[in-house]
Backbone as a printed PyTorch tensor [residue, N CA C, xyz], in Angstrom:
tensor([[[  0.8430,  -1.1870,   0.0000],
         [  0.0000,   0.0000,   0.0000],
         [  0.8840,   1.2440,   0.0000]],

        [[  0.7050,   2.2140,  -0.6950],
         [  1.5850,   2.9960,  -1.0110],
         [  0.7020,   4.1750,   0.1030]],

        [[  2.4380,   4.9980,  -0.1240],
         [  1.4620,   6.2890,   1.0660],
         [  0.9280,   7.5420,   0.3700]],

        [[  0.1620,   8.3680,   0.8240],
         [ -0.1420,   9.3320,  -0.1480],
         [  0.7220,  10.7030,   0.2350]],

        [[  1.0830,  11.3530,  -0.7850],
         [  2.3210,  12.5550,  -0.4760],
         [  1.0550,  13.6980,  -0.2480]],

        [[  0.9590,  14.3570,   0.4610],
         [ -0.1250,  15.6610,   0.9870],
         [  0.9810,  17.0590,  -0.0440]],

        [[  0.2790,  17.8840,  -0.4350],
         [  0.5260,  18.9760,  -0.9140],
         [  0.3170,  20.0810,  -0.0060]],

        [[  1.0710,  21.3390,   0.4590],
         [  0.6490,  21.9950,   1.3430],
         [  0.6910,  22.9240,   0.0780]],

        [[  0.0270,  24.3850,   0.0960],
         [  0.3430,  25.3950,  -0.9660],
         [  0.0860,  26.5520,  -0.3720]],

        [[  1.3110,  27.2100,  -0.3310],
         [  1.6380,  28.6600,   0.1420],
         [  1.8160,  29.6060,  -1.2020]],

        [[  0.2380,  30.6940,  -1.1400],
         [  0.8620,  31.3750,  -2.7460],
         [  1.2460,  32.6530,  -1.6330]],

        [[  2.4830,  33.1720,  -2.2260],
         [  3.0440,  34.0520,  -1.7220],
         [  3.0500,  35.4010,  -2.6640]],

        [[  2.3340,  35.6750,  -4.0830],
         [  2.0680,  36.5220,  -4.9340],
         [  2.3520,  37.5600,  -4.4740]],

        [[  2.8560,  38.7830,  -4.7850],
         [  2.6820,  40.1530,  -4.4920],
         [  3.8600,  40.1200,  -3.7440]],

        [[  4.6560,  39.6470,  -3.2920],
         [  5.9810,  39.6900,  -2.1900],
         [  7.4180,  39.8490,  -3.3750]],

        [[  8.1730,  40.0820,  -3.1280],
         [  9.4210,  40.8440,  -3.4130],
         [ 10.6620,  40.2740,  -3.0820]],

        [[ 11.8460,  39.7400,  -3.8540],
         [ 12.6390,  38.9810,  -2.9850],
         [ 13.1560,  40.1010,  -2.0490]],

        [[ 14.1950,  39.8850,  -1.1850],
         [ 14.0970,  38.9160,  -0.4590],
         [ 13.0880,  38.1900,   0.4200]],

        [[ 11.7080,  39.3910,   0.3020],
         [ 10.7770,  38.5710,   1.3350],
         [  9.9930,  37.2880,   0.5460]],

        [[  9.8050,  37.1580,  -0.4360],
         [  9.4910,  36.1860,  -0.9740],
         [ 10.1410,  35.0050,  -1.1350]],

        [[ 11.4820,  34.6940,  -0.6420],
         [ 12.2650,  33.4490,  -0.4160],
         [ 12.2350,  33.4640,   1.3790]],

        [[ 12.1760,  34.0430,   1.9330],
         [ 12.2450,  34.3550,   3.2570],
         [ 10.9620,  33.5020,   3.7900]],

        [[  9.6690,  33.6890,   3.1930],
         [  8.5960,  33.3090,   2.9140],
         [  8.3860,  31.9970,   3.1820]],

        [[  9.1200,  31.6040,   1.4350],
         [  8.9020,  30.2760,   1.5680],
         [  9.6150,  29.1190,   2.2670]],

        [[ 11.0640,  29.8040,   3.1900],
         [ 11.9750,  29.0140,   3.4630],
         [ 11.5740,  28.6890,   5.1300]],

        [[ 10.1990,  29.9730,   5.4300],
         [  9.8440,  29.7100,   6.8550],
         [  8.6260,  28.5170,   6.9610]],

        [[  7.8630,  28.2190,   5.5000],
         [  7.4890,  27.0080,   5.4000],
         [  8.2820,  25.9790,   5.1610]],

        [[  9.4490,  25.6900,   4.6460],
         [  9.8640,  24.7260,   4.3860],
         [ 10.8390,  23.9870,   5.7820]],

        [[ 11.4450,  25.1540,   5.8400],
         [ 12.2240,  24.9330,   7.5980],
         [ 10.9950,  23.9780,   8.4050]],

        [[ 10.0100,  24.6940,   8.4370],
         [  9.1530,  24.2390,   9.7610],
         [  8.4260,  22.6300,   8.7020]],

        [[  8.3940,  22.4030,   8.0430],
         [  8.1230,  21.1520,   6.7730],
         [  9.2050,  20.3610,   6.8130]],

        [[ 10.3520,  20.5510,   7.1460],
         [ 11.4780,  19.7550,   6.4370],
         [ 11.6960,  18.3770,   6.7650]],

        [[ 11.3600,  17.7190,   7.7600],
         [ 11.0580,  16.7900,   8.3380],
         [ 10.2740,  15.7250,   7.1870]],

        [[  9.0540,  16.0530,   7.1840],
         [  7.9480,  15.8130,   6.4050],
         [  8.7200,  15.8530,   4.8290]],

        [[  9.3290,  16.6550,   4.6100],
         [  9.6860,  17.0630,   2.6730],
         [ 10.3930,  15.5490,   2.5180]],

        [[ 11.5110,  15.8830,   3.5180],
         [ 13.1370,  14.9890,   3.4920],
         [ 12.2330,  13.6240,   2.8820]],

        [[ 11.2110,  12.8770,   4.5230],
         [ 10.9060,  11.7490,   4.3110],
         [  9.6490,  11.5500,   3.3390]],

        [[  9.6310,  12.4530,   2.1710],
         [  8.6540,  12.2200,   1.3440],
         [  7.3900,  12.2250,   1.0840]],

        [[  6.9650,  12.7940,   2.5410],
         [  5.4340,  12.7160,   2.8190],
         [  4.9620,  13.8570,   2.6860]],

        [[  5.5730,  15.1400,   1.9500],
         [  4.9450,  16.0890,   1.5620],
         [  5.5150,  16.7950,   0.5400]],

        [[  4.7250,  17.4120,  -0.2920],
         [  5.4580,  18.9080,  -1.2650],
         [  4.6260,  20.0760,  -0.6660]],

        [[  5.5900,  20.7560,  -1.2650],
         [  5.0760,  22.2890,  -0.6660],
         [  5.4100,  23.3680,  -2.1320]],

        [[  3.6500,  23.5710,  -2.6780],
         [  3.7850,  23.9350,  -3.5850],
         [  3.7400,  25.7730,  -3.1720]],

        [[  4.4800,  26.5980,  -3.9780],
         [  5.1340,  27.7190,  -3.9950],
         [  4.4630,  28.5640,  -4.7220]],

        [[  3.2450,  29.7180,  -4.7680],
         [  2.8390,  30.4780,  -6.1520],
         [  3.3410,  31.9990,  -5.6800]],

        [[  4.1930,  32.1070,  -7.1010],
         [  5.0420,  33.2360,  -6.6180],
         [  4.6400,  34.3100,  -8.2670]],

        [[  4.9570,  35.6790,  -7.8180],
         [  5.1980,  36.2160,  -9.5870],
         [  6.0970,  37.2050,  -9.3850]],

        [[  7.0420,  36.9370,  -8.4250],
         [  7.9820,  37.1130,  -8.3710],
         [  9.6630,  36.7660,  -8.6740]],

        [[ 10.0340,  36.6990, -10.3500],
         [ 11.0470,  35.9040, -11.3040],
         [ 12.0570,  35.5660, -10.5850]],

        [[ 12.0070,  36.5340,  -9.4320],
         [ 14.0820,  36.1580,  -8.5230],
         [ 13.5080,  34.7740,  -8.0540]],

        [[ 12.3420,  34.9380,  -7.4940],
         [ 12.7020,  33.9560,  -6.8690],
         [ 12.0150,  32.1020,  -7.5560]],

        [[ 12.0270,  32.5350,  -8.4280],
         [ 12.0420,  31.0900,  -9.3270],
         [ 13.4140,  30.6260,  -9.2180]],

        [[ 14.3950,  31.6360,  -9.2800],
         [ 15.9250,  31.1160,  -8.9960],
         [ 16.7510,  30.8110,  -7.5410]],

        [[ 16.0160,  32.0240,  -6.9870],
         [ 16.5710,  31.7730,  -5.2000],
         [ 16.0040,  30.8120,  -4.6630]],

        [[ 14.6670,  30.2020,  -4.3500],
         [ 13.9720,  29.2920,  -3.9000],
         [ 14.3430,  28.1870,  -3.7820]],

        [[ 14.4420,  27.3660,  -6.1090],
         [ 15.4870,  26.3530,  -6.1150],
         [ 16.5810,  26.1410,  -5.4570]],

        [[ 17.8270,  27.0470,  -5.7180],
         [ 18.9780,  27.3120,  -5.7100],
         [ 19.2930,  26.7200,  -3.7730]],

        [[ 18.1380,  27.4260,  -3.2580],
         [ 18.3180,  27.5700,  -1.6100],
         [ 18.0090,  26.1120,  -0.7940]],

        [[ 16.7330,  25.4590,  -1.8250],
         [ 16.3320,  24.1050,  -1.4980],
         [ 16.7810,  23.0120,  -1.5670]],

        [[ 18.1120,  23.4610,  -3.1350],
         [ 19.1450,  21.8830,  -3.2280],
         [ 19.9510,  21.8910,  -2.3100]],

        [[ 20.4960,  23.8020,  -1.9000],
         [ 21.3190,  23.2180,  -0.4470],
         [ 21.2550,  22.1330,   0.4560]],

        [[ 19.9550,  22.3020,   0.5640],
         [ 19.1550,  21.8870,   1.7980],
         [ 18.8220,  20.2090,   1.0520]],

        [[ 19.4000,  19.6560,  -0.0400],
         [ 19.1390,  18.4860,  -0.1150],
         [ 18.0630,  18.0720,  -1.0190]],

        [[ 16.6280,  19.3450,  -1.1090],
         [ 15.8090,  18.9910,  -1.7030],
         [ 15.8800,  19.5220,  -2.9680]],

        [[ 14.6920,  19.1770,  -3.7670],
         [ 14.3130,  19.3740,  -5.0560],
         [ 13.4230,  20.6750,  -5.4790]],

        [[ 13.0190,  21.1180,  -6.4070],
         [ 12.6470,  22.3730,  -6.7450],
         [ 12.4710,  21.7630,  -8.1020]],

        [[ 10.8260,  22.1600,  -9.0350],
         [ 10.6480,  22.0970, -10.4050],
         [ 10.0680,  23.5660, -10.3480]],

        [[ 10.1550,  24.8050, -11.1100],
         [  9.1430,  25.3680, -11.6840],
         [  8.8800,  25.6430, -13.1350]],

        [[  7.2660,  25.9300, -12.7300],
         [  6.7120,  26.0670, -13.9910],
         [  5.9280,  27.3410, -13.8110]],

        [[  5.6090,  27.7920, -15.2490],
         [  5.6400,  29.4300, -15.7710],
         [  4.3870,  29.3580, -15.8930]],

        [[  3.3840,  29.6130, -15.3540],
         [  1.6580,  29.7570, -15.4640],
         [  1.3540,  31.1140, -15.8280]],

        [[  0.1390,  31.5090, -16.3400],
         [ -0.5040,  32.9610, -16.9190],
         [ -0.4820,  33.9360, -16.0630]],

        [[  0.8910,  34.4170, -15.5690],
         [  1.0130,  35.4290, -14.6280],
         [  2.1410,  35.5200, -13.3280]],

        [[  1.9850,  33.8450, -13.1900],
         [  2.9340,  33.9000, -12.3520],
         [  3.6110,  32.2530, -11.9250]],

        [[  4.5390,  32.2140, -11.7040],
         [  5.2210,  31.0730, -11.1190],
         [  5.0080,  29.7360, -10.5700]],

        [[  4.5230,  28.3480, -10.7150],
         [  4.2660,  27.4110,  -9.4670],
         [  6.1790,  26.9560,  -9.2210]],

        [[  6.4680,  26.6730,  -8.0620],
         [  7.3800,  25.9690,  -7.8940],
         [  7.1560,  25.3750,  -7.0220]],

        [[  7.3630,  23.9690,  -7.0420],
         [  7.1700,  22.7630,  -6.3630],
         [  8.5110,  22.4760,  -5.5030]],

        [[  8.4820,  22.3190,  -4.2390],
         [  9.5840,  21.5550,  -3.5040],
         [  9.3170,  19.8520,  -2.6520]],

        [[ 10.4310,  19.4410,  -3.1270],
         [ 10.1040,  17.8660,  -2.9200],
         [ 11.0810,  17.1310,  -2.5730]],

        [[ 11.4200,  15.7150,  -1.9000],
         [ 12.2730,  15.2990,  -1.9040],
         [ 13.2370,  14.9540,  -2.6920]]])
């Protein structure tokens, strides 16, 4: 029986880096537990372009994964194990 991965989704729209990585790194910190062992993503809606790059960039540190994709306005980026 397989487990099911839960999606949490923080849209953070309208924010500015640095507060918009700041943002998402105070969900992921307090998630990371949960990301590491696979039992969650934490999807990201941003329309803010830096941080399509800071977000990733900050999450492989940290071990994890980062996909985004370019939607009608603004950003999803997904973080995952």
């Amino acid at each position: 029986m397989s487990k099911q991965t839960e999606i949490l989704e923080k849209d953070i729209r309208g924010q500015i880096c640095p507060s918009s990585l700041l943002l998402a790194l105070r969900e992921i910190n307090e998630q990371f537990a949960r990301l590491d062992a696979g039992e969650l993503e934490i999807v990201v809606l941003t329309d803010n372009r830096d941080a399509t790059s800071t977000i990733p960039a900050t999450v492989e540190n940290m071990g994890l994964h980062a996909e985004v994709e370019k939607l009608a306005g603004y950003y999803r980026v997904v973080v995952k194990k």
